[in-house]
C-alpha positions as CSV (number, residue, x, y, z in Angstrom):
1,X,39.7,-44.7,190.0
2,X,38.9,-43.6,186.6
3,X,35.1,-44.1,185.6
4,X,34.2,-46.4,183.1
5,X,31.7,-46.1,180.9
6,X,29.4,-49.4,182.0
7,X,30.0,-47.1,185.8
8,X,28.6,-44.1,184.5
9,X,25.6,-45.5,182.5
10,X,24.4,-47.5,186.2
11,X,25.3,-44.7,188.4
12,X,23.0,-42.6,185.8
13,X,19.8,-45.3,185.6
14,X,20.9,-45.7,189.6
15,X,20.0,-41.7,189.4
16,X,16.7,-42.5,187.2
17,X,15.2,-45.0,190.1
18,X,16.6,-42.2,192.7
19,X,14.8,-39.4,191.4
20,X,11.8,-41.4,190.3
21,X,10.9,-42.1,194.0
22,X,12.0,-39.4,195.5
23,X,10.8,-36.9,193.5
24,X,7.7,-37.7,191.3
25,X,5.9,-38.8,194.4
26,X,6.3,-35.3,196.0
27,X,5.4,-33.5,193.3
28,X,2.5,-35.2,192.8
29,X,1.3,-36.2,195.9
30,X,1.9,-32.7,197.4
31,X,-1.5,-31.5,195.6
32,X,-5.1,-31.3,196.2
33,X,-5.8,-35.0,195.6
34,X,-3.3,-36.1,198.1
35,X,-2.1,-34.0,201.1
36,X,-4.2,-31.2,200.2
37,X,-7.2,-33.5,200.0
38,X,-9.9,-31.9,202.4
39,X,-11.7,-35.8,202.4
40,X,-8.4,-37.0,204.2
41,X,-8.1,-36.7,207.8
42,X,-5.2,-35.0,209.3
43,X,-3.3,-38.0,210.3
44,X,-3.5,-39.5,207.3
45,X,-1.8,-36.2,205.7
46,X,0.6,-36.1,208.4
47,X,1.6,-39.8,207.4
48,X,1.2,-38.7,204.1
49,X,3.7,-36.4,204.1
50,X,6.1,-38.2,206.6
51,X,6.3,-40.9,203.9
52,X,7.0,-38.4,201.0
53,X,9.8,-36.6,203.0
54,X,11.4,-40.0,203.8
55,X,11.5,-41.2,200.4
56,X,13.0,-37.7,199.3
57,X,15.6,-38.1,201.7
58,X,16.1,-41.6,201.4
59,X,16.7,-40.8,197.8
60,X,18.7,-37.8,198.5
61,X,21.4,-40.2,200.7
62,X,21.1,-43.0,197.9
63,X,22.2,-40.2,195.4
64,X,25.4,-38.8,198.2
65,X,26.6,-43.1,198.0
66,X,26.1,-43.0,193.9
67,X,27.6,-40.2,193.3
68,X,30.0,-38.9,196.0
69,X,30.8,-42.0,198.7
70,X,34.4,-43.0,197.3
71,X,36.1,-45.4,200.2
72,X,33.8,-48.3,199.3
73,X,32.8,-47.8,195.5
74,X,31.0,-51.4,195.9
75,X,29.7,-50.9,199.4
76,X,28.4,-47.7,198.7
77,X,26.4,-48.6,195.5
78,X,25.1,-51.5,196.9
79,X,23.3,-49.4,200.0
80,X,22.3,-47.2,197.6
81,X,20.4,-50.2,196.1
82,X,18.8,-51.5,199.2
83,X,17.8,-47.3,199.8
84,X,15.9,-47.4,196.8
85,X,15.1,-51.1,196.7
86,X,13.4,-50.6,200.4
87,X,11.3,-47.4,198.8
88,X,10.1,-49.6,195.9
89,X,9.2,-52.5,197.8
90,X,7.0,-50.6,200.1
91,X,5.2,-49.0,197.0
92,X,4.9,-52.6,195.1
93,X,3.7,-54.1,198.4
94,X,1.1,-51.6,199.4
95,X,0.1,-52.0,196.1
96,X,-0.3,-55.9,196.3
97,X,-2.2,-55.7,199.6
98,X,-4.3,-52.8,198.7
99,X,-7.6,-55.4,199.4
100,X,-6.5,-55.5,203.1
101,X,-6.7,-52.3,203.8
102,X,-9.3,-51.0,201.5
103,X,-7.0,-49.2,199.3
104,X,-6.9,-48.2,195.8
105,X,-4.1,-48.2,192.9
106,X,-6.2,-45.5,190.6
107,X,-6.6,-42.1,192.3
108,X,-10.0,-41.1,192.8
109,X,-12.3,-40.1,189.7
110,X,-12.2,-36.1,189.7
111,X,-7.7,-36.4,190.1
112,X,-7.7,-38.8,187.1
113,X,-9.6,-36.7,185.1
114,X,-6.8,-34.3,185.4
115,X,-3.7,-36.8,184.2
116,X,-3.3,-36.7,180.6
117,X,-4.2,-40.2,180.0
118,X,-6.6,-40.9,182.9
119,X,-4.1,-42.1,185.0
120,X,-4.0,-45.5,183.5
121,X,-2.7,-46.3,179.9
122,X,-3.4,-50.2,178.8
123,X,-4.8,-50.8,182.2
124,X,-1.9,-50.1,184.0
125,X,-2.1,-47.0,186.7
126,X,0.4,-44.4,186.1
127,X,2.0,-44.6,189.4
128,X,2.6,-48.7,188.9
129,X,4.1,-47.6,185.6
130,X,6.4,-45.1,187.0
131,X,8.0,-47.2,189.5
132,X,7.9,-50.4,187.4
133,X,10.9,-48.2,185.2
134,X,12.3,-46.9,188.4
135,X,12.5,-50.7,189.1
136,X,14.4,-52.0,186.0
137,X,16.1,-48.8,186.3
138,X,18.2,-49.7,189.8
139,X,18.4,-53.4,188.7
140,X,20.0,-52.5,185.5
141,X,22.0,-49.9,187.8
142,X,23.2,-52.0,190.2
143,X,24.3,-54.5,187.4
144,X,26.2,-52.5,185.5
145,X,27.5,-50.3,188.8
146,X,27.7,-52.8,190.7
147,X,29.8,-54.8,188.4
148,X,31.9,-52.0,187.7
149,X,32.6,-51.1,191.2
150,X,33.6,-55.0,192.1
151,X,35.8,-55.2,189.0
152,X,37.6,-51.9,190.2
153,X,38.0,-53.4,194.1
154,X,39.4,-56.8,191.9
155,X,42.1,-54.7,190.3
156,X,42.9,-52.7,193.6
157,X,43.6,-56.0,195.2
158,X,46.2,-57.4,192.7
């Protein structure tokens, strides 16, 4: 099946959301304001890190389906969507029921001081920003992919 060019701009923004929470998390989070946080106890850097590898991996199987799965085209790109859809729903709803658990959005004080805008432009923390394009990112991905991939199982039908 020949790749169109609506296929290769979602599989690419598919590849955006993919990396964005796979990646960016670990490289930030695997610092001295996260794992390497001396204030955190153990456990929590143990689940720290179980979470970051998971999401790495999670992003690293989503990327095999977007890229390299070709049975399905349309099943494949639609669990890659629910793989990265289940990673950002987790972030947006720790970050809606942060008062629950006596959480925070904004890193501490002395980690923000470090980001180049404080960690939150307009208001908005830097990790909400992040994965609010990694978020637009697979929905426009899965659109356009998505699309793509049903229109090629269409024609492979007739």
């Amino acid at each position: 099946m020949k790749m169109t060019a609506r296929d290769l701009l979602g599989r690419v923004l598919l590849t955006l959301a993919a990396a964005e929470v796979g990646v960016i998390p670990f490289l930030v989070d695997v610092s001295p304001s996260h794992i390497f946080n001396a204030a955190w106890p153990a456990h929590a850097r143990l689940h720290g890190m179980w979470l970051l590898v998971t999401g790495g991996l999670l992003s690293l199987v989503a990327l095999y389906l977007i890229w390299f799965q070709r049975n399905n085209r349309r099943a494949a790109i639609t669990m890659a969507g629910v793989l990265l859809g289940a990673i950002l729903s987790g972030f947006f709803t720790a970050v809606a029921t942060v008062s629950l658990y006596g959480g925070s959005i904004v890193v501490d004080a002395a980690s923000a001081a470090g980001l180049p805008d404080g960690n939150a432009t307009g208001g908005i923390p830097a990790n909400v920003r992040i994965f609010a394009v990694a978020l637009v990112a697979l929905v426009i991905g899965m659109v356009l992919a998505g699309g793509a991939a049903r229109a090629a199982a269409r024609t492979s039908f007739s």
